[in-house]
N, C-alpha and C positions, 0 to 999 in steps of 0.2 A: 504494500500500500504506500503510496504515495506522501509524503512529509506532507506537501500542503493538504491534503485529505486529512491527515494525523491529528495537525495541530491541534483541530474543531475539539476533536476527541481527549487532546492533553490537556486544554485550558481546561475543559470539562473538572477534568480529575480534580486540576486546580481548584476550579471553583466550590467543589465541593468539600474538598478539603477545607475550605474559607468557612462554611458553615459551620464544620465539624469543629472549628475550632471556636466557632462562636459559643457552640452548646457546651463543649467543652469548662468555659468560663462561667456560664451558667450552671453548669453540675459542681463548682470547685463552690461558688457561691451559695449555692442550696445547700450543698454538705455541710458548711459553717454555719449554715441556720438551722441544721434538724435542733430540736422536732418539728418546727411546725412549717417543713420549707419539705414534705413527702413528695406534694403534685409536680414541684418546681425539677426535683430530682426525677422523677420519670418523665415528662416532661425535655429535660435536656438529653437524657439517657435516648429517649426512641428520636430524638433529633440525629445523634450522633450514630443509632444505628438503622436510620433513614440514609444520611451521606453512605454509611459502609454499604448499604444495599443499593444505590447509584452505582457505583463507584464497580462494585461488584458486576454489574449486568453489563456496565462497559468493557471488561476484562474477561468477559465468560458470557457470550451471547446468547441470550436466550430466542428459541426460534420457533416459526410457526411451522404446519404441514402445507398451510395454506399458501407458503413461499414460493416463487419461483424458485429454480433451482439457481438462479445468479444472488436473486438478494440472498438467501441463504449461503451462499458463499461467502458475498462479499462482509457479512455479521461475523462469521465464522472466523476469517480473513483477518476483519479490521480488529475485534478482541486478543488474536492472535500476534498481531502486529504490537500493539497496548502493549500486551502481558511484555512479550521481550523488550520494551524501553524499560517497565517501573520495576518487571521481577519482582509480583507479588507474594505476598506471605499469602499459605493457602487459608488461614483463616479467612478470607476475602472470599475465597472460591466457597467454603461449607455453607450449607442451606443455614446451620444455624442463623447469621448472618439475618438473611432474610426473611427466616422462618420466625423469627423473635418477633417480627411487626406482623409479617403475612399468613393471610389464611388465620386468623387469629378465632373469627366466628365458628370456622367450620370442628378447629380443632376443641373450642369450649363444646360444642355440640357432642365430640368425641366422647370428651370427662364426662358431661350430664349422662348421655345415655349411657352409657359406662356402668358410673353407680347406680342408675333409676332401674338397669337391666339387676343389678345384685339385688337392689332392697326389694324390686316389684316379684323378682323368684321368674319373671318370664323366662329364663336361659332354659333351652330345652338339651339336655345330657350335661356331662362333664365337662369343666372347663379343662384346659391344656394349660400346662406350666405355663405358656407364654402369652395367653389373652385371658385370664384369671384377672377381672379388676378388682382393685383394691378399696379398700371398704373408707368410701370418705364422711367422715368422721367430723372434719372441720375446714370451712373452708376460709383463708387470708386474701381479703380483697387487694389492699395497697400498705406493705410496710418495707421502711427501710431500716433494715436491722440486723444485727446477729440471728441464724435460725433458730441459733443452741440457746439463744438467750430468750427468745421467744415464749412469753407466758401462757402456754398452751396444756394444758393438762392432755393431750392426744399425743399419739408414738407418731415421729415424725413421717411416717410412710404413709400416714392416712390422712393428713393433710395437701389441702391444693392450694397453692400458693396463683393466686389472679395476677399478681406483682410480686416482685419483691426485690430489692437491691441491699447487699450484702455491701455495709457502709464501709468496713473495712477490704475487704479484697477486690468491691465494684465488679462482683457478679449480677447478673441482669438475669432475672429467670421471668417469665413472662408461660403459666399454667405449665407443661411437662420441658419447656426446652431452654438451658439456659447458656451463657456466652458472659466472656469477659469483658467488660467495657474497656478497662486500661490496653488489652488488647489486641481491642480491636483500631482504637485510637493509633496505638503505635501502627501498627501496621498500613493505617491511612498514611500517618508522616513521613514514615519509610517510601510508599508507591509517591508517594509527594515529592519527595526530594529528591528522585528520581524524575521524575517527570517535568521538574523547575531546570534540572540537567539538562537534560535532549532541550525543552526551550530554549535555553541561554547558549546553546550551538548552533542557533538557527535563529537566529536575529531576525523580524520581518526589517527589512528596509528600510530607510526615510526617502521620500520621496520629494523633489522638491515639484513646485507646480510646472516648471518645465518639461522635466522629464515626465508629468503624464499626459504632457498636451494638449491639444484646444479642448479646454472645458467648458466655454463661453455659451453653447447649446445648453449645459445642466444649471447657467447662471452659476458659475463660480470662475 
């Protein structure tokens, strides 16, 4: 792929990375206001991993069937092209990533019927070691807190956590999937400073008004 084709895609990365550092500043500022600064902390947290999930789909093209087979290439191509300037950490690449914000209805659907199928007795035979759901017992809408420290009289396995941010190690769990915030951050500024590289070896130009010619038809 072509550099001038690229760039569109680098500054992209750039750009998001800009955000991410926004939210960034807003989660260091909430954290010195818990307790009463929870919403502000998720809130900056699904900002920062909104940019990782940008950022992501530019790096790993997500595709249709309904493609031609050229635009399909050319996604295929240009992600391909991406990945080798920033050499991303595959954190970027794992669904968690994206799964932490996305599909978020479908997957509470999951947990409800889940438990509604244990407590209603509808399950017709034996469950199997590995779709045997677990008996929820309680469930945590939005906290950010130690788990272990959590005032919960229930064994932690039968709790579902709707939110939660671990203030100390900036774990992000959002119901069954969780991700680290600290890094996934790095891993933005890593594909970032990489991608501020290839920029600053490819300078666009100054142009003065001669060298682009009669512009007196666009009135300049």
């Amino acid at each position: 792929m072509h550099d001038d084709d690229l760039r569109a895609y680098v500054d992209e990365i750039q750009h998001q990375r800009n955000l991410v550092e926004l939210a960034v500043h807003i989660l260091d500022d909430a954290l010195q206001a818990l307790p009463d600064s929870s919403v502000g902390c998720f809130a900056a947290s699904q900002m920062i991993l909104t940019g990782a999930a940008q950022i992501s789909k530019l790096l790993w093209a997500d595709t249709s069937a309904s493609w031609t087979p050229e635009r399909t290439a050319f996604a295929v191509n240009r992600a391909a092209s991406l990945r080798a300037i920033v050499k991303p950490d595959p954190i970027l690449q794992g669904r968690a990533v994206r799964n932490a914000i996305e599909h978020y209805d479908s997957r509470l659907d999951d947990i409800t019927l889940d438990s509604s199928v244990r407590e209603e007795g509808t399950h017709q035979g034996p469950w199997s070691p590995d779709d045997r759901p677990k008996k929820i017992t309680a469930v945590v809408d939005i906290s950010v807190s130690k788990r272990s420290e959590f005032p919960l009289p229930v064994p932690p396995e039968n709790i579902i956590w709707m939110r939660h941010i671990d203030h100390e190690t900036l774990e992000y769990t959002a119901l069954d999937r969780s991700i680290s915030i600290s890094a996934v951050v790095d891993a933005i500024r890593d594909v970032s400073a990489r991608a501020a590289e290839w920029l600053a070896a490819r300078p666009i130009p100054d142009y003065t008004p001669g060298e682009l010619g009669d512009l007196s038809e666009y009135g300049l």
